[in-house]
C-alpha positions as MATLAB code, in Angstrom:
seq = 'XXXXXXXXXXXXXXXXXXXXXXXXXXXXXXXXXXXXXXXXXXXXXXXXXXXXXXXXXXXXXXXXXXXXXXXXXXXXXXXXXXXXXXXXXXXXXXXXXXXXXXXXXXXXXXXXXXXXXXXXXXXXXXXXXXXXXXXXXXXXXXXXXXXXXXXXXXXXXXXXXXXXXXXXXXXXXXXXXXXXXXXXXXXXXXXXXXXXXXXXXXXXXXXXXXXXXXXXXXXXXXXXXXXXXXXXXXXXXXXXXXXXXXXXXXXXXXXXXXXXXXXXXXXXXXXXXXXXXXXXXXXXXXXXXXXXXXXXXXXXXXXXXXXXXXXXXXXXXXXXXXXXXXXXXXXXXXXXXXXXXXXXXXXXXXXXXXXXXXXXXXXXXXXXXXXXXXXXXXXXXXXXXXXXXXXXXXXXXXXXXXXXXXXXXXXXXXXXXXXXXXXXXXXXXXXXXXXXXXXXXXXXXXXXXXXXXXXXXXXXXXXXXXXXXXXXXXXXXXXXXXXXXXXXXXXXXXXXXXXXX';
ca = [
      11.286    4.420   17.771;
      10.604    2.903   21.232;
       8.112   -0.094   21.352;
       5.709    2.577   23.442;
       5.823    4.856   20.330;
       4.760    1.939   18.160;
       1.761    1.529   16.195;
      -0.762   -0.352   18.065;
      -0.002   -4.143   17.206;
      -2.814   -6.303   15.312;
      -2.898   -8.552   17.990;
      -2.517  -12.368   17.003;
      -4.070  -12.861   13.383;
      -4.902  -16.131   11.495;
      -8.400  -16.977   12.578;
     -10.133  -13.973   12.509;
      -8.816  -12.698    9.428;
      -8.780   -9.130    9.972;
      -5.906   -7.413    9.894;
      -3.680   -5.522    7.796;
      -1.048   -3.535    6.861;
      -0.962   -0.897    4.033;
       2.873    0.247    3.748;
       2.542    3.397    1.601;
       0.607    6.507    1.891;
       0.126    7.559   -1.689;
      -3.063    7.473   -3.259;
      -2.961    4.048   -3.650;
      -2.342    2.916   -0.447;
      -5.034    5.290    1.265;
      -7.423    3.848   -0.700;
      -6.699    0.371   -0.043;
      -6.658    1.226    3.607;
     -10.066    2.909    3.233;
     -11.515    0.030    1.655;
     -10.000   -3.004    4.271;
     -11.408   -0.693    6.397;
     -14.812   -0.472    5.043;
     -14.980   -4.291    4.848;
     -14.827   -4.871    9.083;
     -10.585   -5.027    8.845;
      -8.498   -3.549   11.125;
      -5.757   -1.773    9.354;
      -2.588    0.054   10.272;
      -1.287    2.698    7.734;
       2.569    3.321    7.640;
       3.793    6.125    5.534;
       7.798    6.760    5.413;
       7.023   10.791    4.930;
       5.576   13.537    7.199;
       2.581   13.556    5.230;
       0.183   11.479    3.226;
      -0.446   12.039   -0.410;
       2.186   10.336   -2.217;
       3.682   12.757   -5.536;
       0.674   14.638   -5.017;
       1.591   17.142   -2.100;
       1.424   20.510   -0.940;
       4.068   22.595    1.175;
       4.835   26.373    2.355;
       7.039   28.694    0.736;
       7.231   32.112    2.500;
       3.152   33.206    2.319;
       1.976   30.659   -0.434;
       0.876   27.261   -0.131;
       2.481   25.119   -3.393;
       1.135   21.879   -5.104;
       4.195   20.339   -5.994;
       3.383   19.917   -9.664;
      -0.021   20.392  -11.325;
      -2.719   17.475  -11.098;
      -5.861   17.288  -13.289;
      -8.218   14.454  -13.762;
     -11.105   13.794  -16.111;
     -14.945   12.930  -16.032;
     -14.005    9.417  -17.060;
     -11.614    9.159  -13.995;
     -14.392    7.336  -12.114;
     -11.866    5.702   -9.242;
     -10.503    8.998   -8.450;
     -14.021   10.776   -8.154;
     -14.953    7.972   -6.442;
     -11.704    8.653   -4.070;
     -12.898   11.911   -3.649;
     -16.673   11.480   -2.536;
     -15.267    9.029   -0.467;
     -13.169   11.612    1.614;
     -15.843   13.825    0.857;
     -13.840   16.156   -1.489;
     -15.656   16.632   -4.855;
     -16.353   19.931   -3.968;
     -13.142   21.007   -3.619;
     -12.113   19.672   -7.310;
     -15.162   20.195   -9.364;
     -15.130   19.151  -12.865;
     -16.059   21.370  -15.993;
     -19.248   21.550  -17.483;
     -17.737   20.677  -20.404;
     -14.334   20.525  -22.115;
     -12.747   23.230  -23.110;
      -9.331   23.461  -23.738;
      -7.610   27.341  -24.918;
      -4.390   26.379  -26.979;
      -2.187   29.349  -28.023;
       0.271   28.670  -30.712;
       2.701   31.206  -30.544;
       4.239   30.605  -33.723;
       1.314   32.149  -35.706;
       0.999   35.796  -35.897;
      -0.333   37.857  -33.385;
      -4.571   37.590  -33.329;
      -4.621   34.379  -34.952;
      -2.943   32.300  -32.166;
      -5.609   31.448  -30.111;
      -7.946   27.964  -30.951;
      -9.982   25.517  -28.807;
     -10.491   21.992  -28.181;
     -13.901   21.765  -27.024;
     -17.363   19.730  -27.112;
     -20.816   19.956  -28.139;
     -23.807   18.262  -26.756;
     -23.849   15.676  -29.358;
     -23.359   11.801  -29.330;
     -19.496   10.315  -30.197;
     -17.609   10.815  -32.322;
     -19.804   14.337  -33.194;
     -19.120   15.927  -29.741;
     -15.623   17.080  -31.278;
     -16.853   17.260  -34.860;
     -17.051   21.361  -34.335;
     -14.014   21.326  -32.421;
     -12.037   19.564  -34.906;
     -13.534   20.998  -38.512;
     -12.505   24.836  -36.615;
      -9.025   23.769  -34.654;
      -6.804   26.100  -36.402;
      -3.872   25.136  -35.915;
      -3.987   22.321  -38.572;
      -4.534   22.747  -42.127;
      -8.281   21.339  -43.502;
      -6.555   18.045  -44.876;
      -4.715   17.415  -41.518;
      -7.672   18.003  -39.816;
      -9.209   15.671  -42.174;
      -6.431   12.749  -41.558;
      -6.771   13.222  -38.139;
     -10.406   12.333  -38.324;
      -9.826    9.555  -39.948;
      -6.743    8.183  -37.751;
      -9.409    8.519  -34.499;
     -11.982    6.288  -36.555;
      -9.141    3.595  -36.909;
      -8.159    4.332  -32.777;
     -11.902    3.947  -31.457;
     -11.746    0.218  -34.080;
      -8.437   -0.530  -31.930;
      -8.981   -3.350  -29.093;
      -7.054   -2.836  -26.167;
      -7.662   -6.292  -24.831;
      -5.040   -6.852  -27.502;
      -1.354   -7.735  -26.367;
      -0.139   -6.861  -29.928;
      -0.504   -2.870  -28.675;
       1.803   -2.937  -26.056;
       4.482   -4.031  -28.114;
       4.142   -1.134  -30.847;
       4.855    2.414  -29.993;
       1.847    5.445  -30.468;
       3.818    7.483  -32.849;
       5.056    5.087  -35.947;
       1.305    3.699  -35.633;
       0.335    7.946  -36.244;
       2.820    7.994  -39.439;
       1.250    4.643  -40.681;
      -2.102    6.480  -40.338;
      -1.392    9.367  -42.197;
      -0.453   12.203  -39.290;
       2.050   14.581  -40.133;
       4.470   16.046  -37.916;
       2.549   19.157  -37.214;
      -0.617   16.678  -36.215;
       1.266   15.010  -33.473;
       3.040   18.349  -32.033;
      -0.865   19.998  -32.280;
      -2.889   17.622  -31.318;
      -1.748   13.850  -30.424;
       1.087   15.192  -28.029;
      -0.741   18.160  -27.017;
      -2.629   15.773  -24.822;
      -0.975   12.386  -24.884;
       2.380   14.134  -23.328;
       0.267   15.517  -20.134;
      -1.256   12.161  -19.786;
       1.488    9.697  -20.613;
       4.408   11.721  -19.434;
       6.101   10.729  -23.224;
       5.862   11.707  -26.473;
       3.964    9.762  -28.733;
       7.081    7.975  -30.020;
       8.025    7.191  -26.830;
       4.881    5.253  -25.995;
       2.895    2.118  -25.860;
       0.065    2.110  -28.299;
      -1.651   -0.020  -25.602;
      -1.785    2.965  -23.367;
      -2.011    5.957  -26.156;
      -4.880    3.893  -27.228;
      -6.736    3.239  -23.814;
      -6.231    7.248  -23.086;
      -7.639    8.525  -26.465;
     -10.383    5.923  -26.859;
     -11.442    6.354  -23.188;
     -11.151   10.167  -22.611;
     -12.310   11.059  -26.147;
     -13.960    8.404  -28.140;
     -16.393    7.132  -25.713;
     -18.677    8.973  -23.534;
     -19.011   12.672  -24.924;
     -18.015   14.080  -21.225;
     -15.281   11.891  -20.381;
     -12.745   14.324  -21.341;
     -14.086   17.321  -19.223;
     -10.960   18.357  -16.909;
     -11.647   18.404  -13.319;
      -8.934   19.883  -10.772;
      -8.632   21.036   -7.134;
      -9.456   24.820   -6.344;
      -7.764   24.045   -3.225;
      -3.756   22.911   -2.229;
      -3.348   18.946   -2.838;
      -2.549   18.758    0.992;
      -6.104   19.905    1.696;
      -7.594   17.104    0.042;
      -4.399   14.223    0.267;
      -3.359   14.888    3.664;
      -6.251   16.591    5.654;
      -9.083   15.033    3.927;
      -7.820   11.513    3.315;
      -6.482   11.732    7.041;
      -9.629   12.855    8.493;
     -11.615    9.976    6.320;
      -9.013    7.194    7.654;
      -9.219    7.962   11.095;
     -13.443    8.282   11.136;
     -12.686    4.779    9.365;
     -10.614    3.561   12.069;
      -7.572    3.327   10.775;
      -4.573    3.753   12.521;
      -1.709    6.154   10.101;
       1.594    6.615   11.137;
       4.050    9.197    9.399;
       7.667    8.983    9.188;
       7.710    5.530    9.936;
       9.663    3.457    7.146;
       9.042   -0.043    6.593;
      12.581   -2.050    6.383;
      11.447   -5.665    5.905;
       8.356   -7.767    4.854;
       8.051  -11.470    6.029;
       5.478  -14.388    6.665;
       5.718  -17.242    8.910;
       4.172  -20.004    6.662;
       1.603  -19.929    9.112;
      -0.174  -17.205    7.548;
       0.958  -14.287    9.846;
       2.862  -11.554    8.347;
       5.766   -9.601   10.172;
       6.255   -5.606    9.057;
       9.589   -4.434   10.170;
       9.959   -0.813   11.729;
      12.216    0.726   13.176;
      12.192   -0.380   17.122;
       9.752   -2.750   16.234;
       7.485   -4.883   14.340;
       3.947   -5.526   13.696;
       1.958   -8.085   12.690;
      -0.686   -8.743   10.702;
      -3.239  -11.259    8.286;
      -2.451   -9.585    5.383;
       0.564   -6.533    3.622;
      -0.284   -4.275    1.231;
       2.892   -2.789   -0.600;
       1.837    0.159   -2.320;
       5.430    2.079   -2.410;
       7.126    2.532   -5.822;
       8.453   -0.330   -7.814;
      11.847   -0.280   -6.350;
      11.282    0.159   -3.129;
       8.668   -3.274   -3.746;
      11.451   -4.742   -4.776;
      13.299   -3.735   -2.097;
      10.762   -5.423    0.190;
       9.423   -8.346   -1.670;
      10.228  -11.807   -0.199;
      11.565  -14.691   -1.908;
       9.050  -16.523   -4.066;
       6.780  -13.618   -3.884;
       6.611  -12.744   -7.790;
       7.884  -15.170  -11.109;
      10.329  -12.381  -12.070;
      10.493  -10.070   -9.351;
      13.774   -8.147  -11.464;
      11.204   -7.164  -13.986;
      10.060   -4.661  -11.361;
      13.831   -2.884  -11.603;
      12.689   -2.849  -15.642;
      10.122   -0.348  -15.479;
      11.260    3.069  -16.261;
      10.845    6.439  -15.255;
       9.507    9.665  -16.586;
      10.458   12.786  -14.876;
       7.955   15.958  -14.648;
       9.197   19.443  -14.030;
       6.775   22.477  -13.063;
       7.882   25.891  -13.131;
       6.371   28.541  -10.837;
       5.860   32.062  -11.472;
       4.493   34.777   -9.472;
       3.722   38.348  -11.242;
       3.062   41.393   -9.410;
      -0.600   41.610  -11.449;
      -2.628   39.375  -13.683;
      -0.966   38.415  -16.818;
      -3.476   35.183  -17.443;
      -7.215   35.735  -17.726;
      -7.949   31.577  -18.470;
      -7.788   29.107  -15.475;
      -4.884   27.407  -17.860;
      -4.030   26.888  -21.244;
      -2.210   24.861  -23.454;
       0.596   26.345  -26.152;
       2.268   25.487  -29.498;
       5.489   27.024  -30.796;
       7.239   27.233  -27.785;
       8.669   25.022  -24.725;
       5.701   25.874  -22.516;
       3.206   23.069  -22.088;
       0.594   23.620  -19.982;
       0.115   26.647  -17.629;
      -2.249   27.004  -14.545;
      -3.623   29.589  -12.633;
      -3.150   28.978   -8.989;
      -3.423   32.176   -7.138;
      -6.292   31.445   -5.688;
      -5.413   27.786   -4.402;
      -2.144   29.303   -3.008;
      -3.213   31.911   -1.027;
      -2.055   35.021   -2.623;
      -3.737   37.423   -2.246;
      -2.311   40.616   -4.581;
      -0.703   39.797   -8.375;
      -0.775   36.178   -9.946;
       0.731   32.544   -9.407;
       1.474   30.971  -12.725;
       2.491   26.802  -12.417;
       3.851   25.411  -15.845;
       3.735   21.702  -16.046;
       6.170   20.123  -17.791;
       5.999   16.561  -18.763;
       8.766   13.927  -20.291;
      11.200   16.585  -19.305;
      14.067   14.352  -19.009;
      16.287   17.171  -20.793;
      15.492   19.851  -18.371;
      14.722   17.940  -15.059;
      18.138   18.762  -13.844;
      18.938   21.765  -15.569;
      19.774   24.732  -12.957;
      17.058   27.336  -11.520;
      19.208   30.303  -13.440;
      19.180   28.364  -16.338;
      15.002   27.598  -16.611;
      14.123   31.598  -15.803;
      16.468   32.256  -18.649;
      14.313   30.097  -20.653;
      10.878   30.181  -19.515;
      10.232   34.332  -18.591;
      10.812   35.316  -22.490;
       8.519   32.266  -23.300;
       6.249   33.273  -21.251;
       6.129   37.164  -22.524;
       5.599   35.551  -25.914;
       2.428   33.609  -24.729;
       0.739   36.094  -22.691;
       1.252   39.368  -23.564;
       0.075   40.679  -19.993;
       3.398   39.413  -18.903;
       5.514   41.557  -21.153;
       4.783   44.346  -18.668;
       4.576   42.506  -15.339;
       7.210   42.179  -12.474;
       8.433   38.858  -11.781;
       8.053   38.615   -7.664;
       9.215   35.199   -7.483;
      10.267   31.931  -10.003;
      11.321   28.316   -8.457;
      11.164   25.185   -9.859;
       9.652   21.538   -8.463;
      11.281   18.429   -9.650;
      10.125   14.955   -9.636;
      12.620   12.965  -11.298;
      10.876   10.018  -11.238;
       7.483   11.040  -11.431;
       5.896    8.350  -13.356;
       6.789    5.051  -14.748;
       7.762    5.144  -18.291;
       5.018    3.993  -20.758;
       7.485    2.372  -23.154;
       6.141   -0.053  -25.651;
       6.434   -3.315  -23.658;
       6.248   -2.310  -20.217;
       2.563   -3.673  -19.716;
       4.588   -7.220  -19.523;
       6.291   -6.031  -16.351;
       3.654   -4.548  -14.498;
       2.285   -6.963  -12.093;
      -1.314   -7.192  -11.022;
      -2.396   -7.109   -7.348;
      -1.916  -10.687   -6.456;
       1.698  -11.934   -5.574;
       2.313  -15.963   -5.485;
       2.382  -15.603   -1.375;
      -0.523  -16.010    0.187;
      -1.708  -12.341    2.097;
       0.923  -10.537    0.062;
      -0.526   -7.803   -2.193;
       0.121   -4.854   -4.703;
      -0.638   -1.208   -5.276;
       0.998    1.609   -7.078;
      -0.157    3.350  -10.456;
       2.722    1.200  -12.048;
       0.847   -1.819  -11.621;
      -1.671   -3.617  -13.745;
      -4.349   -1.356  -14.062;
      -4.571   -0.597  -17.523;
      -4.257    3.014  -17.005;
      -1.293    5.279  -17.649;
       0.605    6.407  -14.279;
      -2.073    8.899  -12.535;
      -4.160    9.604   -9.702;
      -6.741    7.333  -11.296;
      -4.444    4.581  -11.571;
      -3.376    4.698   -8.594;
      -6.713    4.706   -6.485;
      -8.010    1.750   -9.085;
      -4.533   -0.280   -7.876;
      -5.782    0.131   -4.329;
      -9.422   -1.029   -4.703;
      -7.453   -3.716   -6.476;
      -5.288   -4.917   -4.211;
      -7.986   -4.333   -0.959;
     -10.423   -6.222   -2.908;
      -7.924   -9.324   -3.112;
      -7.261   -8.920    0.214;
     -10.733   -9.551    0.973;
     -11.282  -12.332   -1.501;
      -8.813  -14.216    0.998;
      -9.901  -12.937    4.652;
     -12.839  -13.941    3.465;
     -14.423  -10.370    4.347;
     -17.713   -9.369    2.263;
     -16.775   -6.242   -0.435;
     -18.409   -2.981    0.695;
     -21.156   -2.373   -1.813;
     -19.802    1.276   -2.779;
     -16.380    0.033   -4.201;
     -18.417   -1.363   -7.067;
     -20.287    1.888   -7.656;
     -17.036    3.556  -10.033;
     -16.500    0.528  -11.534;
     -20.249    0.049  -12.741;
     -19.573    3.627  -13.985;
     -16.804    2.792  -15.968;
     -18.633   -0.020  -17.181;
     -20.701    2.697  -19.278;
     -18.385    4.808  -20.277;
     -15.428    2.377  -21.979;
     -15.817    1.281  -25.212;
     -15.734   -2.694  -25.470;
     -15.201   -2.720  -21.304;
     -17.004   -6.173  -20.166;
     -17.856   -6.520  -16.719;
     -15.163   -8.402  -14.190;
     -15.040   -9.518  -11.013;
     -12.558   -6.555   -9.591;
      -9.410   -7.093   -7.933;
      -9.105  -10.730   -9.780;
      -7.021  -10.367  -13.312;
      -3.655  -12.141  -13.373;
       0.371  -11.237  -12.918;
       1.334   -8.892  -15.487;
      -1.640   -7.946  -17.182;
      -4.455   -5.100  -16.673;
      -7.936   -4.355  -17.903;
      -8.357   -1.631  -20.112;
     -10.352    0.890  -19.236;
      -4.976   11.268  -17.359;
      -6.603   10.876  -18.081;
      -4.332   13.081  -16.154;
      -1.847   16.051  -16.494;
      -0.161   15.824  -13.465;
];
């Protein structure tokens, strides 16, 4: 890239205190452009891909537009709704009017397969009393342990460091949960919003999911999700909301260095060029911040290469005629997880578009496309009988291999927060200290974060409207104490999936 295709430069800094650069154009970094943005700062938006949107894309196969896995959010996702008003969206993803959740256990006989997880109008913990006394696919005296294991979650406190260290499922056998529970009912939503089974996860995190999309405001759990492609509201609508902000975003332009001056000026490398500015936001993954981290920039900068990953795989199905009368569903008794109905959101316009998400798929994520329509067609005849009859027009798989970070039991010691030891040098990603689990809501909470930080030290006011989710949350979580934002230290997060991706 020439100097003349450059992004505009951000002129000399220092004084004025009003530039930046976000290097990233995930969710995370939009938003902390959008809010540096908000605040009187002149900020430059460099995104290594064609398009914004981070893991949460669209693209074109033949006639169909295709998300490239499945993203939900909840009600108590009040950083991401906020993210969404913002680029004036919320229309385009509307929420339910209240959870309800079709699971199909296809080990059960015919007529008999089908139960619900859903909510009453009625204060916590009775909003799922119904639910849970009629869930049948648990006996009476698992459904009776499992009422008492939720008491003993909601008593948990997650400001507790003890949680990280422990993993979800050996605290479920201590609690009396039996197999079946955790397949049925732990896993049926802590794999869609951890991306790991509930042995394979932090009780930190199991705990902040459950007790904040269940156990604290009776509609946090309703499931929100976009009637429209990700791209429409990623890409277009987060472009479109930059650029009315002032914000100048540059695609396919990859960042190759990061360095200050000691004079507080900050050098971004780019091909052909580089640009300077007051203050750097990295909000890339964890290894590529590594990548571009300066010396002296974190204690332990290698913990960042410690963080895992979880891979997701979504398989897509389109039938020659509808097969799936639900907008999704969740099933038992089979590999199927989760499947969604996006015909409409894809364009097509004769049969039906089927998307099965997978989560912690780590045995399948590289299996071959022959090999997953061997095993996911006949699963899916067994779930919906509609299918049995149906012509398969077209099946392909999406892979993202490293989807999320893992939620291990001790990885909330290597996240690090937003701050970094140098001065105008500041993080953003979902794998950071945020609290949550690796989704959208984590990531747009990581950006407020790290913009708000950014502030604190341009001295810059805060735009009043970045407090307004917080003050939200600040009902909804159980035990949640108000904080100044943007200010907790290396390494550790404030507890607030709830996501399927």
């Amino acid at each position: 890239m020439s100097d003349e295709q450059l992004p505009e430069r951000s002129g000399t800094p220092g004084r004025a205190g009003r530039t930046a650069v976000v290097v990233g154009g995930g969710l995370a970094g939009i938003t902390a452009a959008l809010a540096l943005a908000d605040a009187g700062v002149r900020v430059t938006l460099l995104e290594g891909r064609p398009r914004l949107g981070g893991l949460a894309f669209s693209f074109r196969r033949g006639g169909l537009t295709v998300d490239n896995g499945q993203h939900v959010y909840l009600r108590c996702c009040t950083a991401y709704r906020w993210f969404l008003d913002r680029i004036e969206g919320a229309a385009l993803a509307p929420l339910q009017d209240r959870l309800d959740v079709p699971v199909v256990d296809v080990a059960r006989p015919e007529g008999r397969r089908l139960g619900r997880l859903r909510r009453d109008a009625l204060p916590v913990p009775l909003h799922l009393g119904r639910s849970l006394a009629t869930y049948p696919h648990l006996s009476l005296a698992e459904r009776a342990r499992v009422g008492r294991a939720a008491l003993a979650l909601k008593g948990l406190d997650l400001a507790d460091p003890a949680l990280d260290a422990q993993d979800f499922g050996s605290w479920l056998t201590a609690h009396g949960q039996s197999a079946r529970a955790v397949e049925a009912l732990w896993d049926l939503v802590g794999v869609a919003t951890l991306n790991a089974v509930a042995g394979d996860s932090s009780l930190a995190l199991a705990a902040m999911v459950f007790k904040t999309g269940l156990l604290s405001d009776p509609g946090a759990a309703d499931i929100g999700w976009a009637r429209v492609p990700l791209g429409e509201l990623h890409d277009r609508l987060a472009r479109k909301a930059l650029d009315s902000a002032g914000v100048r975003t540059e695609v396919r332009t990859r960042v190759t260095s990061v360095s200050a001056d000691g004079r507080g000026t900050w050098a971004v490398e780019v091909p052909g060029g580089t640009l300077t500015a007051d203050a750097v936001v990295l909000a890339v993954p964890q290894r590529e911040t590594y990548g571009l981290l300066p010396a002296g920039a974190l204690d332990a900068p290698g913990r960042l290469l410690e963080i895992g990953t979880a891979p997701i795989l979504n398989v897509h199905v389109v039938y020659d005629r509808k097969v799936l009368d639900a907008p999704f569903l969740a099933a038992l008794g089979t590999p199927v997880q989760w499947v969604f109905d996006r015909t409409d959101a894809s364009g097509l316009r004769e049969g039906q578009y089927l998307a099965l998400s997978q989560s912690a798929a780590r045995d399948e994520i590289d299996a071959p496309v022959a090999v997953l329509r061997e095993r996911y067609l006949p699963e899916l005849r067994r779930l919906l009988p509609a299918a049995r009859g149906a012509e398969v027009r077209d099946f392909f798989v999406t892979r993202e291999r490293t989807a999320t970070f893992a939620p291990a039991p001790g990885v909330g010691r290597l996240r690090p927060g937003a701050r970094t030891k140098v001065p105008g040098l500041y993080l953003a990603g979902a794998w950071t200290a945020t609290g949550w689990p690796a989704t959208m809501e984590s990531a747009v909470r990581s950006g407020v974060s790290a913009a708000d930080a950014a502030l604190g030290a341009l001295g810059r006011p805060r735009p009043h409207r970045l407090f307004e989710f917080e003050e939200a949350a600040n009902c909804i979580v159980p035990g949640n104490t108000p904080r100044t934002p943007g200010r907790t230290p290396e390494g550790t997060g404030v507890p607030l999936r709830g996501e399927t991706r």
